[in-house]
Structure formats: C-alpha cells, structure tokens
C-alpha positions in Angstrom: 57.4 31.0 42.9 60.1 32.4 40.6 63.9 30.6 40.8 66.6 31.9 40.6 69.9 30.6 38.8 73.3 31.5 39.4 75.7 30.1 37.4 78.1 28.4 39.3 81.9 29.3 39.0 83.8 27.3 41.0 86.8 29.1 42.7 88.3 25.6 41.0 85.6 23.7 42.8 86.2 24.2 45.8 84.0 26.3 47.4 84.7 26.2 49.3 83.1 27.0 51.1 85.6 27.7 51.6 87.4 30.5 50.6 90.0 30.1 49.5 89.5 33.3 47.0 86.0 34.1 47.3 85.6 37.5 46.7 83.0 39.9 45.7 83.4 43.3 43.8 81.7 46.2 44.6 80.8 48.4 41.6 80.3 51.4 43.4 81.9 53.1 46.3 80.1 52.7 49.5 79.9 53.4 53.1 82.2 51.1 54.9 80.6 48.1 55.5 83.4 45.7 57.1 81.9 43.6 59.9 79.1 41.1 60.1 75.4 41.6 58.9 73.3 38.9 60.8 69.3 38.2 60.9 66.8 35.5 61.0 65.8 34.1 58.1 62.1 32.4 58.2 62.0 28.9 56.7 59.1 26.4 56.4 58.8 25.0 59.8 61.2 27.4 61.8 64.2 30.0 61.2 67.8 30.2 60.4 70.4 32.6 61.3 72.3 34.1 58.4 75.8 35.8 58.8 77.2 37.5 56.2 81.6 38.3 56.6 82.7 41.7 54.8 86.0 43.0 54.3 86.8 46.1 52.7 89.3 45.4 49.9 91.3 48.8 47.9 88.8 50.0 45.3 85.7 49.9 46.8 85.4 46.1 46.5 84.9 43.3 49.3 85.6 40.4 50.2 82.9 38.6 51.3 81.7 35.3 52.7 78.2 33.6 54.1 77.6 31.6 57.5 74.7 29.4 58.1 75.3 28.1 61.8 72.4 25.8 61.9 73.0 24.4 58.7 76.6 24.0 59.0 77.0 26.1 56.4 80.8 28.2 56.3 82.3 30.6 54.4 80.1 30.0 51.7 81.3 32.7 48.6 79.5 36.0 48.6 79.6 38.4 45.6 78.9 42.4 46.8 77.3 44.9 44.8 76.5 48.3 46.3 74.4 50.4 43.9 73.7 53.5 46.4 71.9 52.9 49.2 70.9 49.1 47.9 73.3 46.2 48.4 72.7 43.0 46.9 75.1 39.7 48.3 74.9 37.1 45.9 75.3 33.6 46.6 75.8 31.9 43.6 76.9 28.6 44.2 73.4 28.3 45.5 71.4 30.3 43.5 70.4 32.8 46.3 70.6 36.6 47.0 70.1 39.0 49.3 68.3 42.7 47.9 68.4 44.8 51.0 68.4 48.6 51.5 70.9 50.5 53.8 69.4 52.3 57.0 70.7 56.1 56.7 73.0 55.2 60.2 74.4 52.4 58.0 73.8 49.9 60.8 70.7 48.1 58.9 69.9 46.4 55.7 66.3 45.3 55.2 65.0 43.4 52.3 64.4 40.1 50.4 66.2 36.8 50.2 65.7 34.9 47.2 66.6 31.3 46.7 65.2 28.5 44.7 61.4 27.7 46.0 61.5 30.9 48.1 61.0 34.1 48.5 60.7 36.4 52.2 61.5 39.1 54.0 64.7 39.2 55.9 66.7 42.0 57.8 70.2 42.4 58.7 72.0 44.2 61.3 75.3 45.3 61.7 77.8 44.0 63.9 81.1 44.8 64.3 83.6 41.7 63.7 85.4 40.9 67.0 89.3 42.5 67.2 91.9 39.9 68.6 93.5 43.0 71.1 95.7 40.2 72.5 99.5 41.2 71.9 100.8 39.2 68.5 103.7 37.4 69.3 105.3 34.7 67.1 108.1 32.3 69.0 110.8 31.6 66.7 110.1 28.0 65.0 112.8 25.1 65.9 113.6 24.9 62.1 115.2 26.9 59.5 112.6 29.3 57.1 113.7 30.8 54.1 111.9 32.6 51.8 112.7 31.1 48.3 112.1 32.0 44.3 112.6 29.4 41.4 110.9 29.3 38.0 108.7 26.7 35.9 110.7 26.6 33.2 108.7 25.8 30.7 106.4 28.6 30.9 108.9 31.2 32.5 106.8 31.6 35.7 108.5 32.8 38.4 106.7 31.3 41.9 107.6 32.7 45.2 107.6 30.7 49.0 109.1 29.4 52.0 111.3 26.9 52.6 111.3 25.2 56.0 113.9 23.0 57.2 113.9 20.8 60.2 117.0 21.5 62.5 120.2 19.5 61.8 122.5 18.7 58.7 120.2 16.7 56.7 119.2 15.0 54.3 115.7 14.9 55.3 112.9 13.6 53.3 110.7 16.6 52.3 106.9 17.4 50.1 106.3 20.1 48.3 102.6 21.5 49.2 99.8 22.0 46.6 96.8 24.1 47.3 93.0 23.9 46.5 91.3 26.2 44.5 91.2 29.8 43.8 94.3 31.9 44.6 95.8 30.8 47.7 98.6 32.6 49.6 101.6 30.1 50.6 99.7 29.5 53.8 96.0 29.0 52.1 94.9 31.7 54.6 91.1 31.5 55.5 90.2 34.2 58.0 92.7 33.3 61.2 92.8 29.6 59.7 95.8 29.0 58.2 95.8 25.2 56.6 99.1 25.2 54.7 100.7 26.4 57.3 99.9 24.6 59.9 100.5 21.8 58.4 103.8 23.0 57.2 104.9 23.3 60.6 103.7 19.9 62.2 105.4 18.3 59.3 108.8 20.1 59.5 109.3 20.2 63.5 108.9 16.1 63.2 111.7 16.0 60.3 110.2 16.5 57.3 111.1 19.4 54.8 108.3 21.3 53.4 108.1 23.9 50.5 104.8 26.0 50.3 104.1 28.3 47.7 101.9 31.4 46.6 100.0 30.4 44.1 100.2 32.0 40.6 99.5 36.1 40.8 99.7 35.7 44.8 101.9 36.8 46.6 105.0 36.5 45.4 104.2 34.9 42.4 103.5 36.4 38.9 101.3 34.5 36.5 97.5 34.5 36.4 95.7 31.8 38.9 92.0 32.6 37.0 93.2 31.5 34.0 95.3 28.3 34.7 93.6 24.9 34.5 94.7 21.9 36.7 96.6 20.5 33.8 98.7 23.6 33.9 99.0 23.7 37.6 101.2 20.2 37.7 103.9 22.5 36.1 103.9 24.3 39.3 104.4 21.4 41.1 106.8 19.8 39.3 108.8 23.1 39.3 108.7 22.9 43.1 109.8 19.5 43.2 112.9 20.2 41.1 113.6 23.1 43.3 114.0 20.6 46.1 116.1 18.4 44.3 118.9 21.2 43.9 119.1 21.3 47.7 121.7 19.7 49.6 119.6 19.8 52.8 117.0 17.9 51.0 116.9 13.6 50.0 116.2 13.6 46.0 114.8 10.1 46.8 112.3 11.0 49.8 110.5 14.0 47.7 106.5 14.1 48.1 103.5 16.3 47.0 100.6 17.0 49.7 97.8 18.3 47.7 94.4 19.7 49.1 91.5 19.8 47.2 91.9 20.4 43.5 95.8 20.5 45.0 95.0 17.2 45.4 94.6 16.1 42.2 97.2 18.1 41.1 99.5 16.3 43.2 98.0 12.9 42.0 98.9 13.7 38.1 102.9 15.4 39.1 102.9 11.4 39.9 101.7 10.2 36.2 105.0 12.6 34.9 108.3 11.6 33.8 110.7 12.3 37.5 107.6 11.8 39.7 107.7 12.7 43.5 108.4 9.3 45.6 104.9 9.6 47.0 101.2 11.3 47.2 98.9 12.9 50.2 96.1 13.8 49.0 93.5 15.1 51.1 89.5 15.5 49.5 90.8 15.6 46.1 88.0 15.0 43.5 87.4 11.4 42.3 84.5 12.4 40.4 83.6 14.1 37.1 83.8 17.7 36.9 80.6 17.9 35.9 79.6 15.5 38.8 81.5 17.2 41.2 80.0 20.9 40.3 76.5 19.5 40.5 76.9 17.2 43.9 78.5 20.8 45.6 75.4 22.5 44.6 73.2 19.9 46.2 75.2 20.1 48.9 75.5 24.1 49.5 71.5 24.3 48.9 70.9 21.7 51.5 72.7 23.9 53.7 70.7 26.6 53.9 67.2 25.1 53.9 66.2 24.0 50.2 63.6 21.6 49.8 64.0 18.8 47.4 61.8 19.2 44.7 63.4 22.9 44.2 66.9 21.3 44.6 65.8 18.9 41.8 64.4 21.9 39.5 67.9 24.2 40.0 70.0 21.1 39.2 68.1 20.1 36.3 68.6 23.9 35.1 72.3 23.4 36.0 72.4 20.5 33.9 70.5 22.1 30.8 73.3 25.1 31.4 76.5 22.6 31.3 74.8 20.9 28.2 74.9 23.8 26.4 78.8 24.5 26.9 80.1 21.4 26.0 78.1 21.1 23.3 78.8 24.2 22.0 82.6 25.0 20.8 81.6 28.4 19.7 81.7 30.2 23.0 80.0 33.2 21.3 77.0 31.4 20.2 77.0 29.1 23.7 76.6 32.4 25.4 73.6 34.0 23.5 71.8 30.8 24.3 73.0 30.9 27.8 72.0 34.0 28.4 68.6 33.3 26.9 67.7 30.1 29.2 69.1 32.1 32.2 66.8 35.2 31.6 63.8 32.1 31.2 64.6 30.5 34.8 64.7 34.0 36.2 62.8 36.6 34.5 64.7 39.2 36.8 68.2 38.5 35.9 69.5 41.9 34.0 71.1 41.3 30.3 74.4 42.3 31.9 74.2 40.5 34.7 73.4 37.1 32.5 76.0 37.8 29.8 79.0 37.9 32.3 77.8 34.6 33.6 77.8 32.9 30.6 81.0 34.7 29.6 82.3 32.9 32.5 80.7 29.6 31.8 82.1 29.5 28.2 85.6 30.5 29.7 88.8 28.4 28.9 88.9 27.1 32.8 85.3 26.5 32.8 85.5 24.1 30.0 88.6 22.3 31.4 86.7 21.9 34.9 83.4 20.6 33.3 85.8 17.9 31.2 87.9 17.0 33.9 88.3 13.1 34.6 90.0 12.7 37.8 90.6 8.7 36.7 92.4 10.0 33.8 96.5 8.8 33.7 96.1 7.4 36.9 97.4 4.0 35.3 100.6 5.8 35.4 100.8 6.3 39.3 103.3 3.9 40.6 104.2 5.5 43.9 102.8 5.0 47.1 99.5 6.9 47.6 97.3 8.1 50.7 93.4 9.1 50.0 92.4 11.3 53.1 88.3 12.3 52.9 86.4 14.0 56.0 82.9 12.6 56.6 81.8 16.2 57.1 83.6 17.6 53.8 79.9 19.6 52.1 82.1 20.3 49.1 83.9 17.0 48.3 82.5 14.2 49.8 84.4 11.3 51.0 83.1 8.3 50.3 81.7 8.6 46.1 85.5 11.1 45.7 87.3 8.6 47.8 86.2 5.7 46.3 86.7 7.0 42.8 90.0 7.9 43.2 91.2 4.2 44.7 89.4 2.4 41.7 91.4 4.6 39.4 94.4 3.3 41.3 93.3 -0.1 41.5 96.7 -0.9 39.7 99.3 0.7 42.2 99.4 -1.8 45.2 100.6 0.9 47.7 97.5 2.6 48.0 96.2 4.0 51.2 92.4 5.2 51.4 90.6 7.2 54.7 87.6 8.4 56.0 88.3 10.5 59.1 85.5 11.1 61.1 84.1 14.9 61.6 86.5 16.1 60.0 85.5 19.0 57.1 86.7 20.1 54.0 89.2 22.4 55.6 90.1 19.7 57.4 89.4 21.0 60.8 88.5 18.5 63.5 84.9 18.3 64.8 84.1 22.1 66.3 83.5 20.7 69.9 87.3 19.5 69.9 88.3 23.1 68.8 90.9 24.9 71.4 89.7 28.1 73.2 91.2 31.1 72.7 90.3 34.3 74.4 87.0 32.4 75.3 86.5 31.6 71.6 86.6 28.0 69.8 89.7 28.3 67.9 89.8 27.0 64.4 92.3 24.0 64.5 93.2 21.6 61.7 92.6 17.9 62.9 95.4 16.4 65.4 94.1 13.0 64.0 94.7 13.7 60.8 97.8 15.6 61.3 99.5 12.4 63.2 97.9 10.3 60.0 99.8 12.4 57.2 103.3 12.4 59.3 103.5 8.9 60.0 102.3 7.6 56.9 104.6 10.1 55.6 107.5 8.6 57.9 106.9 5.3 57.6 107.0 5.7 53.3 110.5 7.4 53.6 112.2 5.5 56.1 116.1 4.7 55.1 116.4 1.5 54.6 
C-alpha cells in the first residue's frame, strides 16, 4: 500500500483544527460548490462519515474544512483544487486526500480517498449547508465599543480593533486579547463560533476592559500574518498593551494579556519584556517543542480519522526524516531539492510541482522559527501572576504533556495557576451535549466553566487593595 505525505504547515500550529485560516485555493474556476459533500468512508472493521465544508471565496478559491463526527474530528484544514471536472481536497495535516470526479448535475463526486495504510473507494454527495432564516438582531451591549487604530512602533504596523468598556467612569482593570494561529479577525471567527468575542463580552459586562484585535493583514490591519513568527507577534501585543495605558478609562496597574493557542504563548513572552502586562491567561498554549508539538498534532489528527498504528508510526517517522532535513540544512535551496526528492520516494504520485511548493514552505522563514521554538525559553523572566488553562479534549494541544511543560518552565514564579478542564476542546467549547439549542440545532458555545474560571481568577488578581 503506497503512503502518502503531506507536509504539514501548521496555520501556526494550530490546526486547528481549527480554523482559524484554513483555507484552500482553487486553481481553476469551477462550478459553484459551496455547501457540504458527505459520504461513508469504509474502514477496517466498519465505516465513517466524512463531511467536507466549502465556501466560495472571490477568485475562484475556497475555503474549506473537514468533519469526522465519529472520530471527533472538526474543522480539520482542507486544501481545494478543481482541475475540470476532477476535484481533489487535500488534507494535509494528515497526509490524506480525496480524488473525486464531478457528476455533470454537480450534485456528486465519486472517487478515492487516500491516507497512510489505505486506499478505497468513497463517494460524496452534495448538500446544501443549512441558512440561519431567523431575523439577525443584535441588542445593544451594556458597555461602551469603539473601534480603535494604534501602531507597533517599532515596525510601523498599523493594527486595527475594538475597544470595549464596561459602563461607568473607570478605571477598570482591563487584557488585551492574543489570538491563535493563522489570520484571525478581532473576533477569531470560526463558522458562527466566535471565541474572541465571546469572551470579550463576558469579560467586559463583569468589569473588565478588553481590547481585541485583527491580526496582521486582517481586517483592519496591514502587515503580513504568513510571514510573522511568534517572536514578532509579542510586538503586537505589547503595542496593544501600550495603547491601553494611554487611556484614562483604563488602570495602567491592572493591564493583562489572554492569549489562545500560539496567542498563548505569545502572551506568556509580552511577560518576559521590559513594561510587562500585570498578569497572564493563557489557554492551550504550547509547552512543548515545535517540533514535538507538530508531530504529537499529526498523531492526533490521524487517529481521528481511523489510522492504524503501525501506519501512524511510518508517516511520523517520514515526518521526522522531513524536519531533519530543514534544520539541518541552512541552505533552503539545497533543503528543498532533497525534500522534494524524499517526498516523491514516500509517494511516487506526488507531482514535481506539487512537492516543490511543499518544501518551499517547509524551508520558509516561519517554518524554521516554529520547528525551533522552545516554549520554556525566557520564561525565567515571568514574574507576574500566571494561569495555565488546558481542555482534556484539546486534539491539537494537549493538556496535560503542554500544561505541564509550561508550569515547570515557570517553576520560579510562585503565582502560578495550572488547569485541566474537563471536555472542554481546543476551541474551548464545553462538552457538545451541554451545547444550547438553537433553531433545534446544538449551538456552539464557549465553556461557562471556563468562562467563570478566567473572570474570577482575573478579578481576584486585580483587586484594589
């Protein structure tokens, strides 16, 4: 049985599955195919349901995403390419694809899915994703909003978001919000999920300030977010944090950062900086390698949808042989021809084009920067109170080995908090059975325990005293 390597790009690790920024580009213009493509894939020992997301995006791409129900797998990234009548969705965190070809009514794709250890027959059919005709009302908030502009100075970025500002003269206490990877609006949109924000208001209608942003080239941001590594991303931060301390509205001695993911660490390393915020929320940062945090996501993503061990083992050992060459290769142009060489020898089907902008992207400036990253690194320097929130259901950053690495890195700071909530994700929505019902449809809700956690650790870190 062939396998089949994709070279994993993290949307900054998270995958997340999640979305934040997962799109695919369509090379070729195509009939529209916005909607949901479902069909049962056959599996050793049974069958899985697959659901693939498409959204039509300007220029003929889309943006794309993967559902395994059974597996738990969710918004897993999709790459579209539509070559006439054949459409391929590539999966490449987990080394899988889909090579179908379009029905002439357009309602139909049947073809192959291809993932490490297996090959079969699978075919898809059309549905069209549900429309919320409910009138869209929005009640006006019990806080002030403004929209707001200020600049990291040192690079002359100019970064755009709200301001939200609980009722009353002030000063409050107030956090400036970091998101996780991969070109989040202000809100960290996913779908009708809308993290960021919802946590923006639950903060600010209990009395706590909150600045969100649009990350860089979102929104309205300039800047490139594809080309910015985690280092540079504190910058961003800090710039938000000395926006706040120009307000009058705002305590310059009760300023936080809540980070989410890779926003996480971000947040963690504003603290290692000369005016660091008063305290740290982070919530399933990484507390592992980036190498070991790339590889443990794969395992996980794989598991999802049904790989057996022994071919888990073989596509991480080719991951490992892949990393091995970047960092041991400066020279991106001659770590590519070799990448593209081993690629072509795990999957003899791979096109040369195909490979080299795979390995262009594995020998890429933020590539590099994610496979070096130590998460333990200047944590010595963290002196302000610290809380570590994981979710024992987080696929993409798991709690305890990310948790745990993160508090021994801290083992200096004696004000330091650590969390495993139960069934909670790496969204950090609660369990789906306590999900609200909308329109006789779980609703995707962020987790009321953790919510009431991060506002009264929050509270009881920047009482007056």
């Amino acid at each position: 049985m062939k396998k089949f390597v994709g070279a994993w790009v993290s949307r900054r690790w998270l995958l997340v599955l999640w979305l934040w920024m997962m799109g695919g580009s369509a090379v070729i213009a195509a009939p529209a195919m916005d909607g949901l493509w479902k069909g049962p894939l056959k599996m050793p020992g049974g069958e899985l349901e697959v659901i693939f997301r498409l959204v039509s995006l300007t220029g003929g791409s889309y943006f794309a995403t993967l559902d395994v129900p059974m597996q738990k797998v969710s918004h897993m990234a999709v790459q579209v390419e539509v070559r006439g009548d054949t459409v391929v969705f590539a999966a490449e965190e987990a080394g899988s694809r889909f090579i179908g070809q379009l029905a002439p009514d357009g309602k139909k794709l049947t073809g192959q899915w291809r993932q490490p250890g297996l090959e079969a027959a699978l075919t898809l059919t059309f549905a069209p994703a549900a429309v919320n005709t409910a009138p869209k009302a929005r009640l006006t908030p019990p806080y002030r909003e403004e929209e707001v502009t200020y600049t990291n100075v040192p690079v002359n970025l100019r970064l755009g978001g709200m301001l939200t500002v609980p009722a009353g003269p002030g000063p409050f206490p107030a956090v400036v919000l970091a998101s996780d990877a991969g070109g989040q609006d202000r809100d960290a949109t996913v779908g009708d999920y809308r993290l960021m924000g919802i946590l923006a208001d639950h903060l600010t209608r209990r009395g706590i300030a909150v600045l969100r942003f649009d990350d860089r080239g979102i929104g309205a941001s300039a800047g490139d977010f594809a080309a910015a590594t985690t280092a540079e991303l504190v910058g961003d931060v800090q710039a938000g944090l000395n926006f706040l301390r120009t307000r009058s509205e705002i305590d310059v001695t009760r300023i936080g950062v809540v980070g989410h993911g890779e926003g996480g660490n971000v947040a963690l390393l504003s603290a290692a900086q000369p005016l660091p915020p008063a305290f740290v929320v982070s919530l399933a940062a990484f507390g592992q390698s980036g190498s070991a945090a790339i590889l443990q996501q794969q395992k996980a993503l794989l598991r999802g949808i049904g790989v057996q061990d022994p071919d888990i083992n073989s596509f991480i050992r080719q991951q490992q042989a892949l990393q091995a060459v970047v960092t041991q290769n400066p020279d991106s142009k001659k770590a590519q021809q070799i990448l593209v060489k081993m690629m072509r020898q795990y999957d003899a089907s791979l096109d040369t084009i195909t490979a080299q902008n795979r390995a262009a992207e594995l020998t890429s400036p933020r590539y590099r920067s994610q496979l070096a990253f130590n998460p333990a690194a200047r944590m010595e320097q963290v002196k302000c109170p610290v809380l570590l929130l994981g979710g024992t259901a987080d696929a993409s950053v798991a709690a305890e080995p990310n948790l745990n690495g993160l508090a021994k890195a801290l083992h200096s700071n004696p004000d330091v908090t650590s969390k495993k909530l139960p069934g909670v994700n790496h969204l950090f929505q609660a369990d789906p059975g306590e999900w609200a019902v909308v329109n006789g449809q779980p609703h995707e809700t962020f987790s009321p325990a953790a919510l009431e956690l991060i506002r009264s650790w929050i509270a009881e870190h920047t009482k007056t005293k």
